[in-house]
Backbone as CSV, one residue per row, in Angstrom:
resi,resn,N_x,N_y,N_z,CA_x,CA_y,CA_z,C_x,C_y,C_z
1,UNK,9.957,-16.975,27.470,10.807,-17.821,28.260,11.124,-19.075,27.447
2,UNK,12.607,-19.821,27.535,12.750,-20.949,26.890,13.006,-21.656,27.790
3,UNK,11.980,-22.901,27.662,12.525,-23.915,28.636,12.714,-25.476,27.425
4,UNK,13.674,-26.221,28.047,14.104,-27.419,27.198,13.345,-28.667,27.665
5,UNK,12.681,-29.626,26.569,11.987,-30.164,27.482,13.217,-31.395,27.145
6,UNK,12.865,-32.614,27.636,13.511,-33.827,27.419,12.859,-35.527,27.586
7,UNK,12.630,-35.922,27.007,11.979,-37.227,27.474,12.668,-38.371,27.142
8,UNK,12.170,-39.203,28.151,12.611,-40.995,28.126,11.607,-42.165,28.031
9,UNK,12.152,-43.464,27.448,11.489,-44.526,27.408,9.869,-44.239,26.040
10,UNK,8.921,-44.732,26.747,7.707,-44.753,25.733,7.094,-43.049,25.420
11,UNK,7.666,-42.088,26.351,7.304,-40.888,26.396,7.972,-40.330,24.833
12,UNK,9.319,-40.406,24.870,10.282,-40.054,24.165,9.690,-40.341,22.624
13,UNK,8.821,-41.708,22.358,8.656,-42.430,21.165,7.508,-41.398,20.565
14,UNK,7.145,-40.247,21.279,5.780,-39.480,20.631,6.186,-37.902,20.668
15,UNK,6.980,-37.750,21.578,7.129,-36.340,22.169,8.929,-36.138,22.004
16,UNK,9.732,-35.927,21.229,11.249,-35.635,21.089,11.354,-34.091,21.577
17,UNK,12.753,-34.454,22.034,13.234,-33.524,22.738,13.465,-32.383,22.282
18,UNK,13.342,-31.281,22.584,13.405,-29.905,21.826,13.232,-28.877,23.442
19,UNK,13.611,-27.469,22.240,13.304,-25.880,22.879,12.076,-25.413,22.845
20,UNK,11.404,-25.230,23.714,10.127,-24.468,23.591,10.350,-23.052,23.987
21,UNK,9.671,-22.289,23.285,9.542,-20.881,23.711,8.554,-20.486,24.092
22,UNK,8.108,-20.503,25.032,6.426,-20.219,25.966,6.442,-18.930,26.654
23,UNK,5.317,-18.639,25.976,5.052,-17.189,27.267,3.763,-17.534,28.144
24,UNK,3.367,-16.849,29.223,2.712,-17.823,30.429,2.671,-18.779,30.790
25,UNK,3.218,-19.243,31.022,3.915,-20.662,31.353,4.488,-20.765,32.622
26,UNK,4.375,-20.398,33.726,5.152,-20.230,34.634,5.263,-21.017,35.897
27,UNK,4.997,-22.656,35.501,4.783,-23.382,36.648,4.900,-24.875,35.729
28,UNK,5.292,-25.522,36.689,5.606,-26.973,36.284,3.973,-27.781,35.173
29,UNK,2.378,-27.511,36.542,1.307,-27.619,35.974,0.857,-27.374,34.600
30,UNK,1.112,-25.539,34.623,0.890,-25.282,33.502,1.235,-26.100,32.253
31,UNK,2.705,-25.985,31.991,3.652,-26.548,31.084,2.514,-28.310,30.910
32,UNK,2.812,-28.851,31.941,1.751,-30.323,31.703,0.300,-30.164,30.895
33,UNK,0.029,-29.121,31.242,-1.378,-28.633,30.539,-1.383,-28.468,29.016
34,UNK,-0.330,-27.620,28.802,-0.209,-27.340,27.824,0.440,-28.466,26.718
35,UNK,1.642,-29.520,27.042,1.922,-30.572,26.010,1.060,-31.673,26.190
36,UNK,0.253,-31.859,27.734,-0.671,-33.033,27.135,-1.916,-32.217,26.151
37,UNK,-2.412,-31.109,26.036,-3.123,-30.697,24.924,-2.305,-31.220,23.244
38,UNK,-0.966,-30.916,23.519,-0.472,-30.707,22.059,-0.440,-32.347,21.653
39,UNK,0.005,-33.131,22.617,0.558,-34.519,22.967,-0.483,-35.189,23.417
40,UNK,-1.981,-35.625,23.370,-3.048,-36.613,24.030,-2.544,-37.402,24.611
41,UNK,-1.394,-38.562,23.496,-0.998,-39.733,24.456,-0.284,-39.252,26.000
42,UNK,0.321,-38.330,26.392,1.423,-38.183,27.114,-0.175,-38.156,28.362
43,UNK,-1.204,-37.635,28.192,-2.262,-37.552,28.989,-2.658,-38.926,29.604
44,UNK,-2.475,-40.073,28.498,-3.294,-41.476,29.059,-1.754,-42.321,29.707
45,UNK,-0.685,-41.253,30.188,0.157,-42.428,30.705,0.491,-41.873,31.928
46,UNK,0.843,-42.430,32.903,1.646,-42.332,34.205,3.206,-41.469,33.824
47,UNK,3.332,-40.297,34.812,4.941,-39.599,33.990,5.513,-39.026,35.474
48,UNK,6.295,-38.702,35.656,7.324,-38.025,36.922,7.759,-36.883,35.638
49,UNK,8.342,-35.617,36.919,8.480,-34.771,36.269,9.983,-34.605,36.919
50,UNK,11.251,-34.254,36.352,12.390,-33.128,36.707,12.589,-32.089,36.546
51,UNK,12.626,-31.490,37.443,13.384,-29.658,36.589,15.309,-29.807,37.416
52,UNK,15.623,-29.652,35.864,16.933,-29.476,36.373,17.474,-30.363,37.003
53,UNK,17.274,-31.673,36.709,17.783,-32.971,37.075,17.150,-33.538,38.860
54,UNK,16.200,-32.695,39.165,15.275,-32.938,40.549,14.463,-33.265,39.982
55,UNK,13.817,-34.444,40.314,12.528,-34.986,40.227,12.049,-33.986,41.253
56,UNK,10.433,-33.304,40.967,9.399,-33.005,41.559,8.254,-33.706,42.051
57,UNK,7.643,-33.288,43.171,6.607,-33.942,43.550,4.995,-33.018,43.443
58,UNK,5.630,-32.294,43.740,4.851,-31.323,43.617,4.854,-30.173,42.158
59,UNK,3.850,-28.947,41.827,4.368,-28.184,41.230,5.379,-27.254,41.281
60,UNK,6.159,-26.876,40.155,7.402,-26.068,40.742,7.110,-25.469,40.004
61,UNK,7.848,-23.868,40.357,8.048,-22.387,39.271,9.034,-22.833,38.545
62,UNK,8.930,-22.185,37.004,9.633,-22.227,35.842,10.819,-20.885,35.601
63,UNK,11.815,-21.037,35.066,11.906,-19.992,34.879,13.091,-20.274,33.433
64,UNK,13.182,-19.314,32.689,13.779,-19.764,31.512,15.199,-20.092,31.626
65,UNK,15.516,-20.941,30.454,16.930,-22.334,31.103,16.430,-23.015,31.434
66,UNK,15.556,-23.532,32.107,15.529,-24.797,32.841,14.813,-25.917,32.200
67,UNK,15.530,-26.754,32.430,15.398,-28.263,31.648,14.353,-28.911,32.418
68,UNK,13.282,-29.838,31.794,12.469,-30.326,32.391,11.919,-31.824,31.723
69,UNK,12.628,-32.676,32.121,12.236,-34.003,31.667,11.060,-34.927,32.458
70,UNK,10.136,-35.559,30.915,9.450,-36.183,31.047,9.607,-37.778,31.716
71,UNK,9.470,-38.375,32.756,9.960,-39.725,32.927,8.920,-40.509,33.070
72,UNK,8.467,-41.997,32.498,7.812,-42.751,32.638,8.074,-43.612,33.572
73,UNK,7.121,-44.569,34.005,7.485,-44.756,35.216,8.834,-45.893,34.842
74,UNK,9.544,-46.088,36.016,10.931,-47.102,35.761,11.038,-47.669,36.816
75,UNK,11.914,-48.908,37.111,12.603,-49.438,37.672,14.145,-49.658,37.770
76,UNK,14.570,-49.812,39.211,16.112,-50.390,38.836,16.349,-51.084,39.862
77,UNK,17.910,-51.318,39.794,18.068,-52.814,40.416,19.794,-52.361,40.621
């Protein structure tokens, strides 16, 4: 399965955006499991997750295509 990841702000400065090609992978969790292993820092920070331009709250199913950006926390005004 290919999913695209994407990140912003201090996330972005360790982890650039790219294609992953993962097999078992099939849940929002997983995927977290697996780049904070590859990625430590992304582990010691606060992050929101999107699939497909929805922020999640929960875990979601993956399925290949789908874009999934990293967000640190933000503000706006």
């Amino acid at each position: 399965m290919e999913i695209e990841i994407i990140s912003f702000g201090k996330i972005a400065e360790f982890m650039a955006n790219r294609r992953l090609t993962v097999d078992g992978i099939e849940t929002t969790a997983q995927l977290k499991d697996l780049l904070e292993k590859e990625f430590p820092a992304l582990a010691d920070i606060k992050y929101k997750l999107a699939v497909n331009k929805t922020i999640i709250q929960e875990t979601a199913e993956l399925k290949s295509g789908d874009i999934v950006a990293f967000m640190p926390p933000f503000s706006g005004g």
